[in-house]
VOBALO-213091 format. One record per residue: residue in one letter; residue number from 1; x, z, y of N, C-alpha, C in turn. Coordinates in pm, whole numbers. Layout:
BEGIN
+------+-----+--------+--------+--------+--------+--------+--------+--------+--------+--------+
| type | seq |    n_u |    n_w |    n_v |   ca_u |   ca_w |   ca_v |    c_u |    c_w |    c_v |
+------+-----+--------+--------+--------+--------+--------+--------+--------+--------+--------+
|    A | NUM |      X |      Z |      Y |      X |      Z |      Y |      X |      Z |      Y |
...
+------+-----+--------+--------+--------+--------+--------+--------+--------+--------+--------+
END
This chain:
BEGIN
+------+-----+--------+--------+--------+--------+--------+--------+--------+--------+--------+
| type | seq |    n_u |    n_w |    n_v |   ca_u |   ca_w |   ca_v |    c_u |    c_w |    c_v |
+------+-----+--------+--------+--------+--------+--------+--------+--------+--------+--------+
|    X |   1 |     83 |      0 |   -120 |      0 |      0 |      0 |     87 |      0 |    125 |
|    X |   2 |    170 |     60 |    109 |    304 |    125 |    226 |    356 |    -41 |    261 |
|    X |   3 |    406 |    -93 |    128 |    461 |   -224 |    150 |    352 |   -315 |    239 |
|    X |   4 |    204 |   -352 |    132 |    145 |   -424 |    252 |    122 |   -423 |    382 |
|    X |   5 |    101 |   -293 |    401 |     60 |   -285 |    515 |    163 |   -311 |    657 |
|    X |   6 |    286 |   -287 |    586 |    418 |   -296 |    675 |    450 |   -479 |    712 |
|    X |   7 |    381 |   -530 |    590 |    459 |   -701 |    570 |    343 |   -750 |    663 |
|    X |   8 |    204 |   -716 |    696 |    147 |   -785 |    726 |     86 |   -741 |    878 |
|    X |   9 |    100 |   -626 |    936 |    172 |   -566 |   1070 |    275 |   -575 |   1115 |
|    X |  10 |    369 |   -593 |   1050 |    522 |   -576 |   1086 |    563 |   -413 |   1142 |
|    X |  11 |    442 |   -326 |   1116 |    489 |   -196 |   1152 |    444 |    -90 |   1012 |
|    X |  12 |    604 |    -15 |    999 |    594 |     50 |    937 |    513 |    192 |    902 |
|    X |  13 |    426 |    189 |    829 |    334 |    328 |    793 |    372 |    456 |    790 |
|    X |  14 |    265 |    518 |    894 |    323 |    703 |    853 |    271 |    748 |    755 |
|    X |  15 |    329 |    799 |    635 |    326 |    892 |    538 |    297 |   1014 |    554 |
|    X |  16 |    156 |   1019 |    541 |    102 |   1167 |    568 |     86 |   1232 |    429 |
|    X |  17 |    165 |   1373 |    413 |    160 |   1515 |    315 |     22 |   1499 |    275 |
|    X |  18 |    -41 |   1553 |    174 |   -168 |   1599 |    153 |   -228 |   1716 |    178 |
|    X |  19 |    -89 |   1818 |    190 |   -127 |   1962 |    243 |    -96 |   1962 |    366 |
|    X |  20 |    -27 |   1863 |    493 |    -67 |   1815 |    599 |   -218 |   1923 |    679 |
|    X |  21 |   -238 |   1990 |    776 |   -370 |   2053 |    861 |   -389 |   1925 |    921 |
|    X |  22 |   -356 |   1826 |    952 |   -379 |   1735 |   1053 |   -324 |   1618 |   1028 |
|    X |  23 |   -344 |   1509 |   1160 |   -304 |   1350 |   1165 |   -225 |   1368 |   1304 |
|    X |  24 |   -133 |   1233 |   1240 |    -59 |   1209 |   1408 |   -146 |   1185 |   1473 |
|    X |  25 |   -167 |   1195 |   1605 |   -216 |   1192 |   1737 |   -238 |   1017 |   1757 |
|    X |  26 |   -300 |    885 |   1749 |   -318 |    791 |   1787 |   -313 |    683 |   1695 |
|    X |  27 |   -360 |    729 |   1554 |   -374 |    675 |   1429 |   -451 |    551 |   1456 |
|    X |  28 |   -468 |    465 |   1450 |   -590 |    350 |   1443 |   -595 |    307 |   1286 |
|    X |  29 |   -572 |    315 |   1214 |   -615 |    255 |   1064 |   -530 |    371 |    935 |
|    X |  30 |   -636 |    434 |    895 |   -622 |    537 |    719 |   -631 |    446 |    607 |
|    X |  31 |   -495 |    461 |    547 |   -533 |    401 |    445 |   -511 |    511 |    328 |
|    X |  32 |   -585 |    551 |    202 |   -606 |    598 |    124 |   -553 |    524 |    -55 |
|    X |  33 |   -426 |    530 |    -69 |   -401 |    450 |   -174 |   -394 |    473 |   -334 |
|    X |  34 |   -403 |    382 |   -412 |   -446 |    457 |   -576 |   -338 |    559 |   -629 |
|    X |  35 |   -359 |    563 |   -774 |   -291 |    663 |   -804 |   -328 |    743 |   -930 |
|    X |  36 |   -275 |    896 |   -941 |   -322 |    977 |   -939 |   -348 |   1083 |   -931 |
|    X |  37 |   -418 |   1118 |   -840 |   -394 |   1275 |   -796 |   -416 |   1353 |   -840 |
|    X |  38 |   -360 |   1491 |   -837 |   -367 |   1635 |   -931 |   -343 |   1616 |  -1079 |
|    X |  39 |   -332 |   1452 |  -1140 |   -330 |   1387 |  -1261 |   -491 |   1362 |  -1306 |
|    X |  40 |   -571 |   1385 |  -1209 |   -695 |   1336 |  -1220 |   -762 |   1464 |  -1346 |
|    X |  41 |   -696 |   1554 |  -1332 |   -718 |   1685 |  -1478 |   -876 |   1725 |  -1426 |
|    X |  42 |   -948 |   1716 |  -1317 |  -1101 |   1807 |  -1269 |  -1165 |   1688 |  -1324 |
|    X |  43 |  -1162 |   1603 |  -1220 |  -1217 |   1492 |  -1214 |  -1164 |   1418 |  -1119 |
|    X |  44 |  -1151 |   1269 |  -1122 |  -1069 |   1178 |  -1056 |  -1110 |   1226 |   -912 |
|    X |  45 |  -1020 |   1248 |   -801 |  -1035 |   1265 |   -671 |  -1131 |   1371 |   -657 |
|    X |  46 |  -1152 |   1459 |   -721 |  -1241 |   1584 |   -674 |  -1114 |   1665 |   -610 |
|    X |  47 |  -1055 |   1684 |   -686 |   -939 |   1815 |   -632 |   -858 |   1707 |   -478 |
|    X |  48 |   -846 |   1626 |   -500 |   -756 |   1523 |   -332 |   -857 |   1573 |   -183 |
|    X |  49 |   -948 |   1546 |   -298 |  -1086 |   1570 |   -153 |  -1075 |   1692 |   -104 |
|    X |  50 |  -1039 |   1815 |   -143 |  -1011 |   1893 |    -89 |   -882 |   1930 |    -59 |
|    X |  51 |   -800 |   1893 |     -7 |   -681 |   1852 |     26 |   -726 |   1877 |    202 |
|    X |  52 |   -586 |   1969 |    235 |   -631 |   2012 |    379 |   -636 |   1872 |    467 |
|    X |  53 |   -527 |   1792 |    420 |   -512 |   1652 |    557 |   -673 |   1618 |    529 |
|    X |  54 |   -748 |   1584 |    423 |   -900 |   1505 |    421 |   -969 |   1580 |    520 |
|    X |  55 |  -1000 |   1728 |    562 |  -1098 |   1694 |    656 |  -1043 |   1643 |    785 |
|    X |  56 |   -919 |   1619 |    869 |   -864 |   1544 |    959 |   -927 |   1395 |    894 |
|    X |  57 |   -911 |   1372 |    793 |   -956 |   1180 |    768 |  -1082 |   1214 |    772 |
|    X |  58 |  -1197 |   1318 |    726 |  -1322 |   1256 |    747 |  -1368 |   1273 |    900 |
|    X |  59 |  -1277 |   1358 |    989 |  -1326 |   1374 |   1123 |  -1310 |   1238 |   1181 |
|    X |  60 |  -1179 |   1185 |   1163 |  -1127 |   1093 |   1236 |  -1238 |    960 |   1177 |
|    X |  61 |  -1266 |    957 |   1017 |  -1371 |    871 |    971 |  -1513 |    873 |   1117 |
|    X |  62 |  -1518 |    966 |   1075 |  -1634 |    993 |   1201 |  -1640 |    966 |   1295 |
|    X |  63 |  -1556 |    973 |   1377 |  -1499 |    906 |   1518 |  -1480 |    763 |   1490 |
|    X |  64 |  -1488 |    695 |   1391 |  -1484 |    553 |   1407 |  -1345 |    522 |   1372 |
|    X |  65 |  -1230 |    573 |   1355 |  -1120 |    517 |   1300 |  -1103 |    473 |   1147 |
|    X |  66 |  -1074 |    310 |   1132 |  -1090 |    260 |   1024 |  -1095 |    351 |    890 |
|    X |  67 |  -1112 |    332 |    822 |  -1052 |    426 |    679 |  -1091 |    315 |    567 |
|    X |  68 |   -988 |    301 |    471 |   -957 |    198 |    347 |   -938 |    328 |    216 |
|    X |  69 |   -986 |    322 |    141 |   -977 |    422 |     -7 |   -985 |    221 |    -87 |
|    X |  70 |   -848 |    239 |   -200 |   -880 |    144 |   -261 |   -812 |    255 |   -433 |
|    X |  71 |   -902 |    216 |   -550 |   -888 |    280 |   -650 |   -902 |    442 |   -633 |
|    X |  72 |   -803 |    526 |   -652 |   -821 |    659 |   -657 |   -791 |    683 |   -524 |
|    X |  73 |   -804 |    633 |   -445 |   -841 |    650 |   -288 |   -979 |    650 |   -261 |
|    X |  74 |  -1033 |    543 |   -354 |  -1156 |    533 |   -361 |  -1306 |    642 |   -412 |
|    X |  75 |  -1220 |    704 |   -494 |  -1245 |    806 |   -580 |  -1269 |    910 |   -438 |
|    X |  76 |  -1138 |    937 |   -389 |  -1133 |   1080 |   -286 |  -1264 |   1036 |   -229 |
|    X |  77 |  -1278 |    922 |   -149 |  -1375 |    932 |    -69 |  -1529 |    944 |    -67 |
|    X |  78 |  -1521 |    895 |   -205 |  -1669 |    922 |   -260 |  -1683 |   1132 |   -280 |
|    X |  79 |  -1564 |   1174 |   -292 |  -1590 |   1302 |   -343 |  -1567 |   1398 |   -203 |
|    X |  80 |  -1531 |   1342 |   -134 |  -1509 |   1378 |    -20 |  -1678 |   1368 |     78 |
|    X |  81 |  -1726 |   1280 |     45 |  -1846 |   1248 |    100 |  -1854 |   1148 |    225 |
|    X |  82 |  -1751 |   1077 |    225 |  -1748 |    959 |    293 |  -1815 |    834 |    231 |
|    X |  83 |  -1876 |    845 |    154 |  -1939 |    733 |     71 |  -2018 |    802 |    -27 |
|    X |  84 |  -2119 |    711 |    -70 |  -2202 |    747 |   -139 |  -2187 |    757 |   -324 |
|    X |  85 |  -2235 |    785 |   -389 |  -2175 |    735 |   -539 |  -2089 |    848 |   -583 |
|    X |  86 |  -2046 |    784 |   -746 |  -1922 |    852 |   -785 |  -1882 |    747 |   -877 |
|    X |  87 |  -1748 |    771 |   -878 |  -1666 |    667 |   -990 |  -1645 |    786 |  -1169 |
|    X |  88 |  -1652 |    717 |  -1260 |  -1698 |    777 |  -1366 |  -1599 |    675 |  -1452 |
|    X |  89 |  -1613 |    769 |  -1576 |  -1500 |    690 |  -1695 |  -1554 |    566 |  -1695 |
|    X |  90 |  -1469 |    457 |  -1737 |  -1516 |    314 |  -1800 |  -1618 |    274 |  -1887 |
|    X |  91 |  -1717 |    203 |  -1879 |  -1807 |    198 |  -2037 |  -1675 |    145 |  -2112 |
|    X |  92 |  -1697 |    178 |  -2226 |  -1552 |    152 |  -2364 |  -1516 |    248 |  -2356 |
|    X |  93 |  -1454 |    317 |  -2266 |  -1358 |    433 |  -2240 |  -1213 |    366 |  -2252 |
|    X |  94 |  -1200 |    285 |  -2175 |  -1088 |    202 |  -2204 |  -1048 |    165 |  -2046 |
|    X |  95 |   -835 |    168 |  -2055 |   -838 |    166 |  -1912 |   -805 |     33 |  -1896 |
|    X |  96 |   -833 |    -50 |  -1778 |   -864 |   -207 |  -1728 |   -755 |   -216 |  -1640 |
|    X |  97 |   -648 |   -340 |  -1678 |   -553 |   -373 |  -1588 |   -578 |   -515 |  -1597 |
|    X |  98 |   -562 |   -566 |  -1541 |   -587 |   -727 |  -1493 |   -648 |   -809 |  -1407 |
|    X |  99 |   -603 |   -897 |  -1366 |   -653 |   -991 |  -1215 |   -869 |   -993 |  -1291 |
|    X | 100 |   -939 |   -988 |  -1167 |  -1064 |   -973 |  -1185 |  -1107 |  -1053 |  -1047 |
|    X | 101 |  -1195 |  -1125 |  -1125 |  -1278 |  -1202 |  -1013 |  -1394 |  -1164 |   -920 |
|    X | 102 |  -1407 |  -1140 |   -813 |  -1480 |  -1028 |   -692 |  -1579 |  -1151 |   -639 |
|    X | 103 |  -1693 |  -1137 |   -571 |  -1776 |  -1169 |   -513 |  -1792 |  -1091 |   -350 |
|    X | 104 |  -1746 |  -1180 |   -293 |  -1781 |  -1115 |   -182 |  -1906 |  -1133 |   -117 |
|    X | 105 |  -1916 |  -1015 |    -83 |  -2134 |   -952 |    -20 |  -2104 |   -960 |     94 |
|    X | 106 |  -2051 |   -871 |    190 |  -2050 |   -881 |    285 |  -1953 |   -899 |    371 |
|    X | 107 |  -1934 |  -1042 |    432 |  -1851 |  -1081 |    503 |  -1807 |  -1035 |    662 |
|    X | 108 |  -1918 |   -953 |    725 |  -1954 |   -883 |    849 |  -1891 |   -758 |    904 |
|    X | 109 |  -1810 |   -730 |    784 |  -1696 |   -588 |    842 |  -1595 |   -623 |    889 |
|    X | 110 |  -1527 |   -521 |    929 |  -1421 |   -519 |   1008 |  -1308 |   -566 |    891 |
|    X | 111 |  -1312 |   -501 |    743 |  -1216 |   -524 |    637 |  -1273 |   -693 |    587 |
|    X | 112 |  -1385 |   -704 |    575 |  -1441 |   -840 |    556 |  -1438 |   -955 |    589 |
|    X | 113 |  -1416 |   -955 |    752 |  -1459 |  -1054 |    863 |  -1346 |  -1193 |    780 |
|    X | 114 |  -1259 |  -1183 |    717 |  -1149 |  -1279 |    686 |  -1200 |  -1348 |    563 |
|    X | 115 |  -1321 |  -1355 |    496 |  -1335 |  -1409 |    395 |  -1509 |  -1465 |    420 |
|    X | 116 |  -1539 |  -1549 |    377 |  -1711 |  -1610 |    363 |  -1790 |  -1530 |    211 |
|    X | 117 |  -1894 |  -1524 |    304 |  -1990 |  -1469 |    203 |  -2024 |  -1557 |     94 |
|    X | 118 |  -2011 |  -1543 |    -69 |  -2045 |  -1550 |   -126 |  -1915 |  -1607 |   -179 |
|    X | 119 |  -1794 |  -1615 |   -124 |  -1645 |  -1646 |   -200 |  -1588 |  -1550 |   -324 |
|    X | 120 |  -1529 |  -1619 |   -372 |  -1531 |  -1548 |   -483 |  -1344 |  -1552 |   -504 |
|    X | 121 |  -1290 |  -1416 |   -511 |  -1158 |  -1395 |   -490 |  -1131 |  -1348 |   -643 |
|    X | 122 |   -965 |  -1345 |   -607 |   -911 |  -1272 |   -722 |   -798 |  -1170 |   -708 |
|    X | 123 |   -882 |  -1047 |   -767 |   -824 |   -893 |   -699 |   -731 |   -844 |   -819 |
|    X | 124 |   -668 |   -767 |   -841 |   -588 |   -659 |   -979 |   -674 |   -556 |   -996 |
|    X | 125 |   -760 |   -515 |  -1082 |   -766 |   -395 |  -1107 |   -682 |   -282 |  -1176 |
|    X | 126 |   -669 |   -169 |  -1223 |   -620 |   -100 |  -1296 |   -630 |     31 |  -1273 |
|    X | 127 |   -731 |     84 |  -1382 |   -837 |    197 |  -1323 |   -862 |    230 |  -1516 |
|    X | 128 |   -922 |    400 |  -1507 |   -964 |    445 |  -1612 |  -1089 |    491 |  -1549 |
|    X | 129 |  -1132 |    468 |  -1473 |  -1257 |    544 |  -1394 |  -1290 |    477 |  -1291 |
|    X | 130 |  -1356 |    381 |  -1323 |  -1408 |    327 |  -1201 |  -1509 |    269 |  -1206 |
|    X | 131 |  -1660 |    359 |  -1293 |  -1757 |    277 |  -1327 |  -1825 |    330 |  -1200 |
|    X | 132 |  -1886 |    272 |  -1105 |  -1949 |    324 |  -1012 |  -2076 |    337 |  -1037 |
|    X | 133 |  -2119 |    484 |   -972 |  -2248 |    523 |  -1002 |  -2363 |    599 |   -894 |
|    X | 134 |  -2436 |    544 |   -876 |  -2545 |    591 |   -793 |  -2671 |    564 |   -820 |
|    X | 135 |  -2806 |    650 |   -763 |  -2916 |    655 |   -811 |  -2996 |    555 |   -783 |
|    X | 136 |  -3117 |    504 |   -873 |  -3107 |    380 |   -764 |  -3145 |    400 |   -630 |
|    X | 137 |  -3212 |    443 |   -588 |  -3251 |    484 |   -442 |  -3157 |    441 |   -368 |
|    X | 138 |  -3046 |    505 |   -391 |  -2918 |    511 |   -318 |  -2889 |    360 |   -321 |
|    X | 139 |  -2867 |    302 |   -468 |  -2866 |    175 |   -482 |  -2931 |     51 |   -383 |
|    X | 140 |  -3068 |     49 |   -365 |  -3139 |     12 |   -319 |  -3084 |     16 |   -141 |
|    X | 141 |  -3072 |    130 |   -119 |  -3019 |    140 |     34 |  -2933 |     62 |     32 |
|    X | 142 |  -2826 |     83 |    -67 |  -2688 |     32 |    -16 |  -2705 |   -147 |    -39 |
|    X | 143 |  -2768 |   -233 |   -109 |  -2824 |   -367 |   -117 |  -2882 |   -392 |     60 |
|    X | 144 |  -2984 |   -324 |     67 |  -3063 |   -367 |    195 |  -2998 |   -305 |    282 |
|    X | 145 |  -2900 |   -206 |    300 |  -2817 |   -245 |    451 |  -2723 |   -301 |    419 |
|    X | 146 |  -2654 |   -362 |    345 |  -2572 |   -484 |    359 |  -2443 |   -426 |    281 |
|    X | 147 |  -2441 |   -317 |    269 |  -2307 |   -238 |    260 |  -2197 |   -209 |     81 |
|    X | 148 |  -2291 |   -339 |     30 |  -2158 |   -372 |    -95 |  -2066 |   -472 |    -35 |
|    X | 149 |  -1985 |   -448 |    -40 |  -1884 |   -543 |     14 |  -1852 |   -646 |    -60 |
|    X | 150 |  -1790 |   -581 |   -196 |  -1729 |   -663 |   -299 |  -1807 |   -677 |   -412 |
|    X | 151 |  -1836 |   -701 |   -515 |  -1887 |   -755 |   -651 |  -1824 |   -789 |   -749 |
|    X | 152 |  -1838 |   -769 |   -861 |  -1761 |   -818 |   -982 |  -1844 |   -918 |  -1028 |
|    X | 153 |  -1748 |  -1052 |  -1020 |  -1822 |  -1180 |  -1052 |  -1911 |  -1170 |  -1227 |
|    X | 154 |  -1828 |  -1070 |  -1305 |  -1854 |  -1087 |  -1431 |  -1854 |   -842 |  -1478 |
|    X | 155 |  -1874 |   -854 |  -1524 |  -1830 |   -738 |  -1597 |  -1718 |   -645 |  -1610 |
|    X | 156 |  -1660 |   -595 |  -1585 |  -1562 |   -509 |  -1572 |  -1518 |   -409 |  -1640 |
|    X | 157 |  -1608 |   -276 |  -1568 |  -1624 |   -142 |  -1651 |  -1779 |    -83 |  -1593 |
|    X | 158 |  -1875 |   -144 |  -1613 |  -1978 |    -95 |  -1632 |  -2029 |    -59 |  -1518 |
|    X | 159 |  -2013 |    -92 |  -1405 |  -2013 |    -19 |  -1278 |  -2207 |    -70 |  -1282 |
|    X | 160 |  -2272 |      0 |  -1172 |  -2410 |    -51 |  -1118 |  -2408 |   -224 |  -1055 |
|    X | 161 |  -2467 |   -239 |  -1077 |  -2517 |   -374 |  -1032 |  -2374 |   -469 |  -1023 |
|    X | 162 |  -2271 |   -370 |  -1111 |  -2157 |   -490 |  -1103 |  -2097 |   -462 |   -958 |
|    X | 163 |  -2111 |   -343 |   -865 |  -2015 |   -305 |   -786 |  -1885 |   -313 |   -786 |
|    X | 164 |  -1808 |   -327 |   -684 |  -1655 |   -325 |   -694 |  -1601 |   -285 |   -535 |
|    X | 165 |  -1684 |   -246 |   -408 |  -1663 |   -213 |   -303 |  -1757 |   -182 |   -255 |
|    X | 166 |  -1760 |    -92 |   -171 |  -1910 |    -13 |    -70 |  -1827 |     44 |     62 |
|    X | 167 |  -1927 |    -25 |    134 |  -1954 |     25 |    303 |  -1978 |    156 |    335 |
|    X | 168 |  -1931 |    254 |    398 |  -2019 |    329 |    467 |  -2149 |    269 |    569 |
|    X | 169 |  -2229 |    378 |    633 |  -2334 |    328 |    703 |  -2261 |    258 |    865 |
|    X | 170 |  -2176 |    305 |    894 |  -2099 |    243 |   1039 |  -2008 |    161 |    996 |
|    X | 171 |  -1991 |     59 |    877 |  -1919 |    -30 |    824 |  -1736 |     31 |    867 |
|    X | 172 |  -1673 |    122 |    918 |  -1562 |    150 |    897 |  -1473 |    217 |    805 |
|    X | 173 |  -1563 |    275 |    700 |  -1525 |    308 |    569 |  -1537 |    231 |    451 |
|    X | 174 |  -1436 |    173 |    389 |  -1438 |     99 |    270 |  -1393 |    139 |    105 |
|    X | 175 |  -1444 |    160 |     65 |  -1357 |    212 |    -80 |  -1422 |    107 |   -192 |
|    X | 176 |  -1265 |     47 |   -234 |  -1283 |    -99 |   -334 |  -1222 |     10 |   -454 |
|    X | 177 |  -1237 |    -47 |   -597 |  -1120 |    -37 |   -679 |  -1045 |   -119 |   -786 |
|    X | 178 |  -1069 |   -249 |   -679 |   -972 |   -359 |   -707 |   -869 |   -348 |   -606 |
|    X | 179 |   -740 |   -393 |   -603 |   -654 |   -396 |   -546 |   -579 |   -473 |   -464 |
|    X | 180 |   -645 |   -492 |   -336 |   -608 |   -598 |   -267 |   -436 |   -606 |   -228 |
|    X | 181 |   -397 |   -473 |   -201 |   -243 |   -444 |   -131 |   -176 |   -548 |   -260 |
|    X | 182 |   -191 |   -524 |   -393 |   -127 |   -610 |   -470 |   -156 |   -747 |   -480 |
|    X | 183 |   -225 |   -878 |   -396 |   -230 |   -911 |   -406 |   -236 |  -1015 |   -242 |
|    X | 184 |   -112 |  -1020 |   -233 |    -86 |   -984 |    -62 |     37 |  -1132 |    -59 |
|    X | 185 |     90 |  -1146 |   -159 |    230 |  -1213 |   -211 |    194 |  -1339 |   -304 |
|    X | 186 |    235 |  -1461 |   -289 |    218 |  -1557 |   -401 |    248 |  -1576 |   -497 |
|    X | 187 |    448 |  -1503 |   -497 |    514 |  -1446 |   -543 |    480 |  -1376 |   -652 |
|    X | 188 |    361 |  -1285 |   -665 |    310 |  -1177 |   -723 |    229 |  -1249 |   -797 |
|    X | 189 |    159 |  -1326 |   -766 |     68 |  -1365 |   -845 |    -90 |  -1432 |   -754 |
|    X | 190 |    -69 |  -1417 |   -629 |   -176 |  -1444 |   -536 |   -157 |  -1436 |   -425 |
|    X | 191 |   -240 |  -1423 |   -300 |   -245 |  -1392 |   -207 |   -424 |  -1357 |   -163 |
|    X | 192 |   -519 |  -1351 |   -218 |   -649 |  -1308 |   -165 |   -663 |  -1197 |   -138 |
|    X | 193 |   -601 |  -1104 |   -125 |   -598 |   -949 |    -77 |   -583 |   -986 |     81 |
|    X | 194 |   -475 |  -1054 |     70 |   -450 |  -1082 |    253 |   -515 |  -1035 |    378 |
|    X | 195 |   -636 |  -1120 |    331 |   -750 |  -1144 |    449 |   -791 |  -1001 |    482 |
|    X | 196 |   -794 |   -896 |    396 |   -860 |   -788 |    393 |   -736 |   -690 |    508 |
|    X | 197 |   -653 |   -738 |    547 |   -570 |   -618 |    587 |   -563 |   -711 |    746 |
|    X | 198 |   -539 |   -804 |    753 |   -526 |   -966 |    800 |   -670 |   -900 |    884 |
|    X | 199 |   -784 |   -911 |    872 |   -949 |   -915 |    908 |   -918 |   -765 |    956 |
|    X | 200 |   -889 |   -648 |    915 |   -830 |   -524 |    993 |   -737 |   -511 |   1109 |
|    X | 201 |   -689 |   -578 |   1077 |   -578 |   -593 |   1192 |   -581 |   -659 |   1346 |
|    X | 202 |   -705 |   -774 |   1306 |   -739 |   -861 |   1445 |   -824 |   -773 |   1466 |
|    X | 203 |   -916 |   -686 |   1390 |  -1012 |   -623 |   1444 |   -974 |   -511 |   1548 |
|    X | 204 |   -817 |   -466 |   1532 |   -759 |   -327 |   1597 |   -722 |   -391 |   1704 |
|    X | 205 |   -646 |   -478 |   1717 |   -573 |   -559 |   1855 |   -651 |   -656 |   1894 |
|    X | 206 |   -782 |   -635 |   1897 |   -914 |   -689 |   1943 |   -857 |   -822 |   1962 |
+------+-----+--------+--------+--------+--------+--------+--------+--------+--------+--------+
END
């Protein structure tokens, strides 16, 4: 994450502690990157979420400064309560590494704005928990305000309606758990992550 974000700003990322009380002073973009934290022993991102730096990220969430959770970033923020849902073991119980084909929903965010609706990219996953889950109610909301971002063109790990990214309600919170930072390089194997950091970035330097 550290790497992308540096290659495609040209400015290098502050590395914030987790036991951190606070954020530097004039942050414009959180990024939240995979992993795993505490070794994921409670439950994936329950124990991160309480991590003293998170309530500085959900204040600053609040105030409108970007925030990105991708994989077990993704996790914190759902448990944190920046997003709705929870990420849950895999159907199989089996962990998923490999390029996965995404549907993009909503093209209208700030992380979005770089790709057309209804394109269909190719992200990395690699996750033991990332079936996403919510009631439908919740479901239903999150369809009719606009706020799946991403989609799994095909099947994955069992997620609802084939989720793979969700909006908060002020579109500045994103938590995917496909992996765009890896897929940033051609080199690597792609470049469709790009747009996503690329579409953040014009959005900050207006």
């Amino acid at each position: 994450m550290a790497v992308a974000l540096e290659a495609i700003s040209g400015i290098a990322p502050l590395r914030v502690w987790h036991g951190d009380a606070g954020l530097p002073d004039g942050l414009d973009f959180i990024a939240l990157p995979g992993g795993f934290s505490y070794g994921d022993y409670l439950r994936s991102g329950a124990m991160a979420a309480r991590s003293p730096v998170m309530r500085a990220v959900v204040a600053a969430a609040e105030r409108g400064v970007p925030v990105l959770g991708v994989c077990n970033g993704f996790q914190v923020l759902t448990e944190a309560g920046l997003l709705p849902g929870a990420l849950m073991r895999n159907a199989g119980i089996r962990f998923v590494c490999r390029e996965v084909a995404l549907t993009v929903e909503n093209s209208q965010s700030l992380f979005t704005a770089g790709y057309e609706a209804g394109q269909t990219i190719t992200i990395p996953v690699a996750h033991h928990d990332g079936n996403y889950f919510a009631d439908n109610a919740t479901l239903d909301r999150l369809e009719g305000e606009g706020r799946i971002a991403f989609r799994y063109a095909e099947p994955v790990n069992g997620s609802a309606r084939d989720i793979a990214g969700v909006l908060n309600a002020a579109g500045n919170v994103l938590g995917m758990m496909p992996h765009p930072e890896r897929a940033i390089e051609a080199a690597h194997g792609g470049t469709d992550g790009r747009a996503l950091f690329e579409s953040a970035l014009r959005q900050l330097v207006g």
